[in-house]
Backbone of each chain as nested JSON, in Angstrom:
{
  "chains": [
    {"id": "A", "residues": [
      {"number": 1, "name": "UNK", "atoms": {"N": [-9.907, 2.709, 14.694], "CA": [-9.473, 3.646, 13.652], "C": [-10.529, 4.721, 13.431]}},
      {"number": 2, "name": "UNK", "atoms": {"N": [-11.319, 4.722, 14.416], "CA": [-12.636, 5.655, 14.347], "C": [-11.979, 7.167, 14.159]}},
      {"number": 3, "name": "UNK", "atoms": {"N": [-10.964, 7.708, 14.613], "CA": [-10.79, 9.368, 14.071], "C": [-9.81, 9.517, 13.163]}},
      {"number": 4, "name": "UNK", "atoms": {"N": [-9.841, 8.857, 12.405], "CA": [-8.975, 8.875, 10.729], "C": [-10.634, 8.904, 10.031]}},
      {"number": 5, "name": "UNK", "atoms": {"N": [-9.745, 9.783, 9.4], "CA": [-10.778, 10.674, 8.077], "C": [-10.787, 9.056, 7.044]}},
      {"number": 6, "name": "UNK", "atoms": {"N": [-12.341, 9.397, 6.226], "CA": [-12.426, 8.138, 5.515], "C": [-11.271, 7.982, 4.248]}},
      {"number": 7, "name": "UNK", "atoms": {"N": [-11.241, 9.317, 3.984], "CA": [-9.569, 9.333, 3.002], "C": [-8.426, 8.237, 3.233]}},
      {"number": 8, "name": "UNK", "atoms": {"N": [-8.129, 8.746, 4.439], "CA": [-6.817, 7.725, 4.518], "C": [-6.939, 6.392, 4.975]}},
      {"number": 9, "name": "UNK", "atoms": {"N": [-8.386, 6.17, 5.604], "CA": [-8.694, 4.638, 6.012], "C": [-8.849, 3.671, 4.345]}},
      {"number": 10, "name": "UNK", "atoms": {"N": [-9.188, 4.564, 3.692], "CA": [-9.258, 3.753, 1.926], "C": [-7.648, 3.933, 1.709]}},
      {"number": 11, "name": "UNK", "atoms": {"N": [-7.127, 4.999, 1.975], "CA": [-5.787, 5.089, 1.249], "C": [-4.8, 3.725, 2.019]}},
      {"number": 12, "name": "UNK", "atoms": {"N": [-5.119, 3.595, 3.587], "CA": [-4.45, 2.496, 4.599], "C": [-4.807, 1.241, 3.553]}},
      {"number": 13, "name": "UNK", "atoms": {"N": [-6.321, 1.426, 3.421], "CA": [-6.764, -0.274, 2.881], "C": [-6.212, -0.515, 1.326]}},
      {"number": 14, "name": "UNK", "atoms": {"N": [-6.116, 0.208, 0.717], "CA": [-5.594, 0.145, -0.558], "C": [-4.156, -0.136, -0.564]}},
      {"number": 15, "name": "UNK", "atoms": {"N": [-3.19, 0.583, 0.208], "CA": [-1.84, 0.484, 0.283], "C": [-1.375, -1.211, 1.021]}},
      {"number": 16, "name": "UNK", "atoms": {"N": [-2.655, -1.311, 1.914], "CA": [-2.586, -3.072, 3.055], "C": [-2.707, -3.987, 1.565]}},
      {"number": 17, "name": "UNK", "atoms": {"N": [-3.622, -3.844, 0.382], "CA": [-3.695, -4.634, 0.011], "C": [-2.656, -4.6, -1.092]}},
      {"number": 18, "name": "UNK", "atoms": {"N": [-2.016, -3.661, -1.801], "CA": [-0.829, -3.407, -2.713], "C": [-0.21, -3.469, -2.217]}},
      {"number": 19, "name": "UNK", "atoms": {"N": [0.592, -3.845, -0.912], "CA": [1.571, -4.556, -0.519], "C": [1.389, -6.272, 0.119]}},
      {"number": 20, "name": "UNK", "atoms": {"N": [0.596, -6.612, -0.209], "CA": [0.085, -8.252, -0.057], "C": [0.119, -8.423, -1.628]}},
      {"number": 21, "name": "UNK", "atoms": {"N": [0.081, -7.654, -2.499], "CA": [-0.017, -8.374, -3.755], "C": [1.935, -7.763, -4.36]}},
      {"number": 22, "name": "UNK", "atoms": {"N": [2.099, -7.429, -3.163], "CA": [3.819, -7.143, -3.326], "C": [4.118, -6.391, -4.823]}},
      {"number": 23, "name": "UNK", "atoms": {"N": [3.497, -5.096, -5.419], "CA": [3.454, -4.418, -6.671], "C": [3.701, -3.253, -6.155]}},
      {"number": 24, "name": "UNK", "atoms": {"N": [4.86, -2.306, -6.696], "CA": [4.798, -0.764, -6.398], "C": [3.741, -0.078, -6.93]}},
      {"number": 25, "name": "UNK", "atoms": {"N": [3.963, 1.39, -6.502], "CA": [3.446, 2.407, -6.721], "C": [2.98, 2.274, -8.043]}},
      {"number": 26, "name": "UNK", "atoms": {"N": [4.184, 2.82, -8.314], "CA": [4.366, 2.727, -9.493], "C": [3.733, 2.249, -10.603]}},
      {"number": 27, "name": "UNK", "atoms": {"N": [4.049, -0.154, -10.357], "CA": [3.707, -0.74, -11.346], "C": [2.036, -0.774, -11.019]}},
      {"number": 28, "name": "UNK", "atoms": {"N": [1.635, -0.538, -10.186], "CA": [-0.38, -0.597, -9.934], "C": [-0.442, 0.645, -10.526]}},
      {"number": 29, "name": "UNK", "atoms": {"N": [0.264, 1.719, -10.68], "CA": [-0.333, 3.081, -11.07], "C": [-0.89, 2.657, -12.471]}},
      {"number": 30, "name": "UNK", "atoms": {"N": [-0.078, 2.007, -13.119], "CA": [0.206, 2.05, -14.788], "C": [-0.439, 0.644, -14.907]}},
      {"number": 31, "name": "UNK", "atoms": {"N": [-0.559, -0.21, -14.049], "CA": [-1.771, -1.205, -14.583], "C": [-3.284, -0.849, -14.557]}},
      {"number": 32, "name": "UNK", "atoms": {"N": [-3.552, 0.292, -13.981], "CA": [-4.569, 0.88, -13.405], "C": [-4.776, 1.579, -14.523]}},
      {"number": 33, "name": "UNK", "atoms": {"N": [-3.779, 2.587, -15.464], "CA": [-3.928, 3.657, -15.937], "C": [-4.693, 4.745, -15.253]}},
      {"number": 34, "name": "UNK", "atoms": {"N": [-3.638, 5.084, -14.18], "CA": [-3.524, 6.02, -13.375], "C": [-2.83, 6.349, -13.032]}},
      {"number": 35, "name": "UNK", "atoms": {"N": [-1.87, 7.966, -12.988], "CA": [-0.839, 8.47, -12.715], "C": [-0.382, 8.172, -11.175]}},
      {"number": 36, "name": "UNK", "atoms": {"N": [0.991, 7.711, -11.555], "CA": [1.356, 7.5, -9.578], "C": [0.948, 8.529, -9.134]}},
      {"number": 37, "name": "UNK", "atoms": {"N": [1.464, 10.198, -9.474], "CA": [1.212, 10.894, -8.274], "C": [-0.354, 10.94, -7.785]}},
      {"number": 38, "name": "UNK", "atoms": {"N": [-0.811, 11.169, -8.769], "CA": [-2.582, 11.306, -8.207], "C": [-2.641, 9.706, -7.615]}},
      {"number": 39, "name": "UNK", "atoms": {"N": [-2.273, 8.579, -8.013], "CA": [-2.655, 7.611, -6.972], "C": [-1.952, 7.446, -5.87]}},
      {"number": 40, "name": "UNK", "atoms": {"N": [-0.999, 7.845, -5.717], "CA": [-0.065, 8.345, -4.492], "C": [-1.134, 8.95, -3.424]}},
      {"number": 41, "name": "UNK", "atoms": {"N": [-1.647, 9.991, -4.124], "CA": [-2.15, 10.993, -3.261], "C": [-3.262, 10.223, -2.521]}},
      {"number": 42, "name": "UNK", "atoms": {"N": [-3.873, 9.559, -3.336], "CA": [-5.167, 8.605, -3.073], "C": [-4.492, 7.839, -1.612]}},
      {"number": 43, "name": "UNK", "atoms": {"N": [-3.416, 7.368, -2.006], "CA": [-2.924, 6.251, -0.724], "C": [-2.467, 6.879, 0.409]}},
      {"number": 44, "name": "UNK", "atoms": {"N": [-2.216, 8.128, 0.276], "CA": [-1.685, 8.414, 1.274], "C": [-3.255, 9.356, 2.111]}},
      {"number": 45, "name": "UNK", "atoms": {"N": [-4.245, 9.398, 1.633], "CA": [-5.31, 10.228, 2.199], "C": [-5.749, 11.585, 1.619]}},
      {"number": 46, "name": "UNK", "atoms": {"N": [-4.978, 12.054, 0.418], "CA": [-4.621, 13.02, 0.175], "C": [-5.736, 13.852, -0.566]}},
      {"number": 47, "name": "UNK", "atoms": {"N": [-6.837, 12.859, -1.28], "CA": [-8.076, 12.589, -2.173], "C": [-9.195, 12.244, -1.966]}},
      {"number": 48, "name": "UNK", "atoms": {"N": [-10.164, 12.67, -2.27], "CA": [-11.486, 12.563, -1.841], "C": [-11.815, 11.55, -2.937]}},
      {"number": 49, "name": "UNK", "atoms": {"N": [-11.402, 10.702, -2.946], "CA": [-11.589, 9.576, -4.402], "C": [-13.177, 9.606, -4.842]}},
      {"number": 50, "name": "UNK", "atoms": {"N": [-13.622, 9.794, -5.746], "CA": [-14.807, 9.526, -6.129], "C": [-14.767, 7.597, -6.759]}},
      {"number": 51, "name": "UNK", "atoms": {"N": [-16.372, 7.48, -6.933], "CA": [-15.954, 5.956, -7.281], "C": [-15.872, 5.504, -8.04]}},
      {"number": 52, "name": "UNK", "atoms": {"N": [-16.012, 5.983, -9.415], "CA": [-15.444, 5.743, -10.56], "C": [-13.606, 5.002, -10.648]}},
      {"number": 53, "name": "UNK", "atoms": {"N": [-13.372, 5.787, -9.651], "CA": [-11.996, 5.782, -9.695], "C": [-11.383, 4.715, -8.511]}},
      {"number": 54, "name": "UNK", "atoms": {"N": [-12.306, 5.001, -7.681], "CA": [-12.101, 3.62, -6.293], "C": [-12.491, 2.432, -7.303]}},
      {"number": 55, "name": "UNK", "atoms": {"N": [-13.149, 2.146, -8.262], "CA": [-13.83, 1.145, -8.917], "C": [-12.61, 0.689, -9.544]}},
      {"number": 56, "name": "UNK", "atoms": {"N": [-12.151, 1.303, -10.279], "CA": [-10.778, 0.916, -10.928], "C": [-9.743, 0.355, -10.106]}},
      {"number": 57, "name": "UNK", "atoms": {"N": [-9.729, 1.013, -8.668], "CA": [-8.435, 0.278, -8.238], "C": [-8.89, -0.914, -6.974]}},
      {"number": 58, "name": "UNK", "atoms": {"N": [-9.854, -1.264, -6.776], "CA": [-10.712, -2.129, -6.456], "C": [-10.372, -3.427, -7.25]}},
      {"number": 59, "name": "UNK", "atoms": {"N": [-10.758, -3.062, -8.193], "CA": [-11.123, -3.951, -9.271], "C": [-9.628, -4.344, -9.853]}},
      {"number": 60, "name": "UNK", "atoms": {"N": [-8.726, -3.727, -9.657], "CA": [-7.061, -3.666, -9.283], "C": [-6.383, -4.83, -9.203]}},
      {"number": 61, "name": "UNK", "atoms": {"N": [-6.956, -4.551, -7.594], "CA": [-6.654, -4.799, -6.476], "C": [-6.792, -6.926, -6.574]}},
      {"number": 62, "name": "UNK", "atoms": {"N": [-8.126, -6.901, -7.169], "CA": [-8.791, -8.248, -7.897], "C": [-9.653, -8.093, -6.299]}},
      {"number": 63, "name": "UNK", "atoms": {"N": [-10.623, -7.329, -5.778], "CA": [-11.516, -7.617, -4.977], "C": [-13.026, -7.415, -5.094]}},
      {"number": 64, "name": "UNK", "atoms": {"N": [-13.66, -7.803, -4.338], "CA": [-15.07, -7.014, -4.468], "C": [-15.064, -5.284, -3.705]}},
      {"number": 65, "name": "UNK", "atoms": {"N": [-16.013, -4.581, -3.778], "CA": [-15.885, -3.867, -3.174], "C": [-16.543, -4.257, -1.389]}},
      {"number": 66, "name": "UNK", "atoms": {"N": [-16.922, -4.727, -1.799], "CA": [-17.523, -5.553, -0.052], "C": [-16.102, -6.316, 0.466]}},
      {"number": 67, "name": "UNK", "atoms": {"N": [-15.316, -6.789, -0.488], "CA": [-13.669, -7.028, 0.73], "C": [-13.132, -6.129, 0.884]}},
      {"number": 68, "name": "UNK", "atoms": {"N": [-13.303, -5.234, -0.063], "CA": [-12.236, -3.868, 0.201], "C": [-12.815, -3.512, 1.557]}},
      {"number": 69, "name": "UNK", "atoms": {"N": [-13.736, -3.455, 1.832], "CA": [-14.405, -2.673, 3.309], "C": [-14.924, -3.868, 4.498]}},
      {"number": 70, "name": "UNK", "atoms": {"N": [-13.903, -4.979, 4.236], "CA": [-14.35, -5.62, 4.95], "C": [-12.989, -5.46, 5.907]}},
      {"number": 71, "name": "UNK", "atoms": {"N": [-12.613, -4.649, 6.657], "CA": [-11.544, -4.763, 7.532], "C": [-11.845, -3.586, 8.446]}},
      {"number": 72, "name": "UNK", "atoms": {"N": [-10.86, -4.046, 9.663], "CA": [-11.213, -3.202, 11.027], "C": [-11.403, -2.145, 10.791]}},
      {"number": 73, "name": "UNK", "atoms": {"N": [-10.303, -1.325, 10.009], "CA": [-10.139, 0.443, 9.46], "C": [-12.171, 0.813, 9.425]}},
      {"number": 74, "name": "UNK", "atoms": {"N": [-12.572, -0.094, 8.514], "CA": [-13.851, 0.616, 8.414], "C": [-15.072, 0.777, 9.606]}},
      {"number": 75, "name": "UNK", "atoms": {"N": [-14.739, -0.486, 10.506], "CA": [-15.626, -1.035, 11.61], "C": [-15.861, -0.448, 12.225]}},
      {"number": 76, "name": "UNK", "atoms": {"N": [-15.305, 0.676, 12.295], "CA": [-16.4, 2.066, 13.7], "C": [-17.522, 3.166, 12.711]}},
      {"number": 77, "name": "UNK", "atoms": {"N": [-17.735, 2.336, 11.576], "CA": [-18.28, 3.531, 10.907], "C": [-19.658, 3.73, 10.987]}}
    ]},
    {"id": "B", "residues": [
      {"number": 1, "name": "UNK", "atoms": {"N": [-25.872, -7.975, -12.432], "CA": [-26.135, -6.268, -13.13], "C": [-24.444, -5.754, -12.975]}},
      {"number": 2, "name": "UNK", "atoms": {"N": [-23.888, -6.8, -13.554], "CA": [-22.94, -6.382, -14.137], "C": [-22.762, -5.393, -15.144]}},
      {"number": 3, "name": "UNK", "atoms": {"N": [-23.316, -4.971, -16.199], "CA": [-23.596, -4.085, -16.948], "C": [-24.089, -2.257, -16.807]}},
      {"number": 4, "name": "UNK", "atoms": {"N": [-24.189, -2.3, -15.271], "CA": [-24.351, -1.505, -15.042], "C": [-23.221, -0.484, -14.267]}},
      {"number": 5, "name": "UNK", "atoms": {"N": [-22.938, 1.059, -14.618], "CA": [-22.063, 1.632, -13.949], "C": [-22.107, 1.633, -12.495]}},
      {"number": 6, "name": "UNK", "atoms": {"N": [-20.959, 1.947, -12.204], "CA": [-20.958, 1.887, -10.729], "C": [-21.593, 2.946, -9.89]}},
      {"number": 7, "name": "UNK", "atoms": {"N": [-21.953, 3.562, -10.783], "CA": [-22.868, 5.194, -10.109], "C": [-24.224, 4.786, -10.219]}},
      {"number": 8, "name": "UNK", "atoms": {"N": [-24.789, 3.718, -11.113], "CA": [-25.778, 3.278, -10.853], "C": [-26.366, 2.518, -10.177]}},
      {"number": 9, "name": "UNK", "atoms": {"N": [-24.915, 1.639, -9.69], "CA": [-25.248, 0.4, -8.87], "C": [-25.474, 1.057, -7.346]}},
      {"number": 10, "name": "UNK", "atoms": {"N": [-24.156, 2.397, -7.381], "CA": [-24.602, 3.008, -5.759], "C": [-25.578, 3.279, -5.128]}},
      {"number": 11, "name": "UNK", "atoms": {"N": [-26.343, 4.45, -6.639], "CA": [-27.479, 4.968, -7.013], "C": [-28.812, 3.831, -6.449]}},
      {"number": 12, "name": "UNK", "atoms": {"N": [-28.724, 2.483, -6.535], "CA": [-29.524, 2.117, -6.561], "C": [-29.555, 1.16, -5.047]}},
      {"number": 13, "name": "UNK", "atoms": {"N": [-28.537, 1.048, -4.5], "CA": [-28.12, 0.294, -3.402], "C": [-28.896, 1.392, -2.394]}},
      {"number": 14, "name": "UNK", "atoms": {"N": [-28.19, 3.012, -2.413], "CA": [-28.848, 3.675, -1.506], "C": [-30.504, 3.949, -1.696]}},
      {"number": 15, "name": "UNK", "atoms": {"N": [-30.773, 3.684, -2.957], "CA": [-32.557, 3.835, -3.223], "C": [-32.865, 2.639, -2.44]}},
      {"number": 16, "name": "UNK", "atoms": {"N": [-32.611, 1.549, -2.554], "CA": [-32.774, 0.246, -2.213], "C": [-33.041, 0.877, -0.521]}},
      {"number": 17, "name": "UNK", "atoms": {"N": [-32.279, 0.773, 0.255], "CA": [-31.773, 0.857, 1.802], "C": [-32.566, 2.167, 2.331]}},
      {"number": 18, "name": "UNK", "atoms": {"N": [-32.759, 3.143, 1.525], "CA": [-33.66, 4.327, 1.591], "C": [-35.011, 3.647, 1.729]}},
      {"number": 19, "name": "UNK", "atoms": {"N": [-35.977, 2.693, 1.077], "CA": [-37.111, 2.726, 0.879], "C": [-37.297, 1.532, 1.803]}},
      {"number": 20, "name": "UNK", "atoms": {"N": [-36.377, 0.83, 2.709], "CA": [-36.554, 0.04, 3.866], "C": [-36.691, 1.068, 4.555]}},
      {"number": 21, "name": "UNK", "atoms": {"N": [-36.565, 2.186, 4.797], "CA": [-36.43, 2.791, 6.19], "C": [-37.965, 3.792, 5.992]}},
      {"number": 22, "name": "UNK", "atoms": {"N": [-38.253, 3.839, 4.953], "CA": [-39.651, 4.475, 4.224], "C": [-39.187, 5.83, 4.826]}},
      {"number": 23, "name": "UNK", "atoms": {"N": [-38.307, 6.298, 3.889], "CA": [-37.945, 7.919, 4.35], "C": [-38.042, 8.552, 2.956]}},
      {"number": 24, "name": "UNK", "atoms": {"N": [-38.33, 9.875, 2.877], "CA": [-38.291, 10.228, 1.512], "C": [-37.418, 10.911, 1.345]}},
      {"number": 25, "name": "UNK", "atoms": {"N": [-36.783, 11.035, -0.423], "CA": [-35.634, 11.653, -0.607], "C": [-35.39, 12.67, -0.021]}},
      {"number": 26, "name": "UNK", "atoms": {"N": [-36.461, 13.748, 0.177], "CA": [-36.231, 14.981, 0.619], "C": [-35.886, 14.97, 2.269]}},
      {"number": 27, "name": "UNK", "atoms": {"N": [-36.211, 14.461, 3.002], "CA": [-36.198, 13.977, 4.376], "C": [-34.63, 13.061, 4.344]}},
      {"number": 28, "name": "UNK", "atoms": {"N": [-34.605, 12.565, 3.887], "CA": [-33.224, 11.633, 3.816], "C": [-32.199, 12.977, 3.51]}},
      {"number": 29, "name": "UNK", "atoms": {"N": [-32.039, 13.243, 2.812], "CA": [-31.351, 14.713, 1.757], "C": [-31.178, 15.757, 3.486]}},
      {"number": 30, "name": "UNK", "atoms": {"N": [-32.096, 15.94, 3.6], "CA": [-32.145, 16.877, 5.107], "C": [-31.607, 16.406, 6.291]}},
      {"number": 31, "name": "UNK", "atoms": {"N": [-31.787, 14.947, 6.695], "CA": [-31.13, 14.429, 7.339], "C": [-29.668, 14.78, 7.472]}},
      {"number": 32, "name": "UNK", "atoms": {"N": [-28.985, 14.123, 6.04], "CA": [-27.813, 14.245, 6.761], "C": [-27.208, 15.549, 5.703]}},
      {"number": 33, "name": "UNK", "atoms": {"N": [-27.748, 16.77, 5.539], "CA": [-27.296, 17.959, 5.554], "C": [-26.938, 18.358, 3.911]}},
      {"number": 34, "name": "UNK", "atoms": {"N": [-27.948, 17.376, 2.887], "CA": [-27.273, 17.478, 1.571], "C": [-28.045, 17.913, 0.784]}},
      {"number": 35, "name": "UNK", "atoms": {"N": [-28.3, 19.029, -0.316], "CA": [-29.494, 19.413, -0.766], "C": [-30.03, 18.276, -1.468]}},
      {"number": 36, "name": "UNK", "atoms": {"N": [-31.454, 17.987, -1.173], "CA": [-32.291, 16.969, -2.473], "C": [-32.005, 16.745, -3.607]}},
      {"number": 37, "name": "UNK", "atoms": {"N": [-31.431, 17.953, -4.364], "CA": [-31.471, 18.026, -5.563], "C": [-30.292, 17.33, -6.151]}},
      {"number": 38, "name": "UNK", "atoms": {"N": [-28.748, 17.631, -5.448], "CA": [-27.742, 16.537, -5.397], "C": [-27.621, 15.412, -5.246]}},
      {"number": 39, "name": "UNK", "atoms": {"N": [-28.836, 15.061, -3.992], "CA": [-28.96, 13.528, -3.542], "C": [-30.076, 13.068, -4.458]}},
      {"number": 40, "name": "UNK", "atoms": {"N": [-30.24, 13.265, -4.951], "CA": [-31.236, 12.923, -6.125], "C": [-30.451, 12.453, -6.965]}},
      {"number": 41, "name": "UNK", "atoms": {"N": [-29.522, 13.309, -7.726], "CA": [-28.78, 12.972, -9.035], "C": [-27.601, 11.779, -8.777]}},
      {"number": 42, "name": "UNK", "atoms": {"N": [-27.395, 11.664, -7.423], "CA": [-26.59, 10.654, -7.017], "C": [-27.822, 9.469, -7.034]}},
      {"number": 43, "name": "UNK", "atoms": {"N": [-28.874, 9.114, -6.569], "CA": [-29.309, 8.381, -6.185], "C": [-29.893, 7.956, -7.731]}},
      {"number": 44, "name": "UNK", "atoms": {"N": [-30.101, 8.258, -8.514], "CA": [-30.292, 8.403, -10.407], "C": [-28.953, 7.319, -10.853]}},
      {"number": 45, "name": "UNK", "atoms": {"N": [-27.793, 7.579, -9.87], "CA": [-26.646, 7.053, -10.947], "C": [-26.228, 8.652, -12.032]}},
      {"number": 46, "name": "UNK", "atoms": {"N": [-26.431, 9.819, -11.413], "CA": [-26.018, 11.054, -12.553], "C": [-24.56, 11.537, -12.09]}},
      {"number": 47, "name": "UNK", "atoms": {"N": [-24.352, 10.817, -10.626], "CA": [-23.077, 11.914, -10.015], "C": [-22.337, 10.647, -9.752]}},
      {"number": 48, "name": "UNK", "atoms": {"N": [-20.642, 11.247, -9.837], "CA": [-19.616, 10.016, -9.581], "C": [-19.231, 10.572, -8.378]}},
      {"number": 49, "name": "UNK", "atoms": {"N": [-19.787, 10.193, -6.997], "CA": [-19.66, 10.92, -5.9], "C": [-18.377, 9.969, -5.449]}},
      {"number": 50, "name": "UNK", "atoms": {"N": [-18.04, 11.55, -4.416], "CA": [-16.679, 10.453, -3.938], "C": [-16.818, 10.591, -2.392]}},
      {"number": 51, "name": "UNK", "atoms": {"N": [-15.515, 9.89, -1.716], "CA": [-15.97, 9.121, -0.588], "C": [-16.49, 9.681, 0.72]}},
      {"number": 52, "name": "UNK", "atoms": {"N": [-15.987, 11.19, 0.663], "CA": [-16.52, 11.869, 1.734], "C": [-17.846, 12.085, 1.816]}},
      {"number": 53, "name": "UNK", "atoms": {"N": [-18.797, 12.18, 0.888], "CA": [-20.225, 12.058, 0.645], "C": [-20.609, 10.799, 0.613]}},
      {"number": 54, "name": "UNK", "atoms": {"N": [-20.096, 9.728, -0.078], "CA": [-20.614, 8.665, 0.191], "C": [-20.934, 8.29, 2.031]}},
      {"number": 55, "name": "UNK", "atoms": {"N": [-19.837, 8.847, 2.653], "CA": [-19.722, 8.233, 3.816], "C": [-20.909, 9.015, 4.448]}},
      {"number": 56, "name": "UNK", "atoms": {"N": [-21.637, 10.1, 4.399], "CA": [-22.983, 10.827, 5.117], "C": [-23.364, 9.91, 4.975]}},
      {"number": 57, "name": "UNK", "atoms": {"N": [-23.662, 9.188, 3.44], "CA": [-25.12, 9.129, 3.056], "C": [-24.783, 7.474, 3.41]}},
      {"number": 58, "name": "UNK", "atoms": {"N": [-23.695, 6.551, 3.668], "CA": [-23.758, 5.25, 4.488], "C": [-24.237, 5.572, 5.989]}},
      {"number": 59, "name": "UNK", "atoms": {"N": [-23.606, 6.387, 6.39], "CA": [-23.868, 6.779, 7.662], "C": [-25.178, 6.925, 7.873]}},
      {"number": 60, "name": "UNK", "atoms": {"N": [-26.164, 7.652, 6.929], "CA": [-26.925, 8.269, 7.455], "C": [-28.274, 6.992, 7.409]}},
      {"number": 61, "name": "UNK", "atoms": {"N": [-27.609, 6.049, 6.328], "CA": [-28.533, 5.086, 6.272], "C": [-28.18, 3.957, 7.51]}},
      {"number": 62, "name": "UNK", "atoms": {"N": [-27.421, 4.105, 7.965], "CA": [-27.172, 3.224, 9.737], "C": [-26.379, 2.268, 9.435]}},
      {"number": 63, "name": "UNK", "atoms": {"N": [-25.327, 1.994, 7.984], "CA": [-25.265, 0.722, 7.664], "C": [-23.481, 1.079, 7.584]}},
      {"number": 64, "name": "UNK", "atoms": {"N": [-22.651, -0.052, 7.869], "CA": [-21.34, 0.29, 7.718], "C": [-20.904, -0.146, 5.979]}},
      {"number": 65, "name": "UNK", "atoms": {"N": [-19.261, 0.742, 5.488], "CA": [-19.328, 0.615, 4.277], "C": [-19.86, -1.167, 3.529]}},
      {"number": 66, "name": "UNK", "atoms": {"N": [-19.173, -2.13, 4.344], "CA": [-19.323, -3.075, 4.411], "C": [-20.386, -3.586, 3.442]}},
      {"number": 67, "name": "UNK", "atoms": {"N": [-21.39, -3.621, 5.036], "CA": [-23.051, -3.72, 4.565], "C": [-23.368, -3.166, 3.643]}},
      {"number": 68, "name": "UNK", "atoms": {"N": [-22.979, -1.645, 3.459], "CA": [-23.755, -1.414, 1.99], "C": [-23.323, -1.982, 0.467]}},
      {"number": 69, "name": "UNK", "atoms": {"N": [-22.254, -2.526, 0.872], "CA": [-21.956, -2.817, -0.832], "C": [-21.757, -4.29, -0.388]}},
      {"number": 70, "name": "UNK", "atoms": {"N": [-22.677, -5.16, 0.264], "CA": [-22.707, -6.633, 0.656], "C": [-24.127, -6.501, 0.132]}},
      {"number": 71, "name": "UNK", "atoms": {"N": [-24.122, -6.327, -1.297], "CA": [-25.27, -6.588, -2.296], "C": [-25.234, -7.475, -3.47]}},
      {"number": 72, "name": "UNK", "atoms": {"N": [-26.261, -8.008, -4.171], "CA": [-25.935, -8.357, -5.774], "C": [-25.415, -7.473, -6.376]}},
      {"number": 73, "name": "UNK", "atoms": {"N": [-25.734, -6.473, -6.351], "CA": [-25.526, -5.352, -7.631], "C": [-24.122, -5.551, -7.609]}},
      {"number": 74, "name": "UNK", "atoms": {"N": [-23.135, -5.52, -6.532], "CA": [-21.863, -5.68, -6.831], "C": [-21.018, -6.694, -6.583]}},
      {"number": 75, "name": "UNK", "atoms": {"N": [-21.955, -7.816, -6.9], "CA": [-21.261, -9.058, -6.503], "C": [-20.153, -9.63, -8.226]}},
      {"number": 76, "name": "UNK", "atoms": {"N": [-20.8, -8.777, -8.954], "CA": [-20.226, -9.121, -10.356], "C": [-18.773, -8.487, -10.209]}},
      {"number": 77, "name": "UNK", "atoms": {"N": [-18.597, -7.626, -9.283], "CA": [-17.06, -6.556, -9.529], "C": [-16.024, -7.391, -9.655]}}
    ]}
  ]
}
């Protein structure tokens, strides 16, 4: 996954793990208190997420940030 | 150090990984193309940097996202 921009390799890993915890858009936007579209945008690559805001949906997600980046997507980095 | 923001914990992960490699801010900052004065206020915990900068300054420290946040500081998340 080495020539995907780091955007959408977080937006891939975020979306891999909100669909293992089987929750829409939607209902993670608003458990998050975060607007779908701006977290939309996040998932789809669309955002340069700062980490304030990766922290929140991390923390979401119920991971560390060391699982969030523990998958292939990140491994050529 | 749970108690601490996540701009501080970054802040301090890359000070941490910086002063193994005995490089100085300004030299690190030049390295990978970022003025001192920014990488400073990030490395303080002053800036909520987001991921496209984060990723120089993992990069530039040799370490994948992984490794860098396979610390205490964020073992509390």
């Amino acid at each position: 996954m080495g020539n995907y921009d780091i955007r959408s390799k977080i937006g891939l890993r975020i979306k891999e793990l909100r669909a293992e915890r089987d929750v829409s858009q939607e209902d993670f936007a608003n458990f998050i208190g975060m607007s779908r579209s701006y977290f939309g945008e996040i998932e789809t690559g669309k955002r340069n997420v700062a980490v304030i805001n990766l922290e929140k949906i991390v923390k979401g997600l119920g991971v560390t940030f060391e699982e969030f980046f523990d998958s292939d997507l990140f491994s050529g980095e």
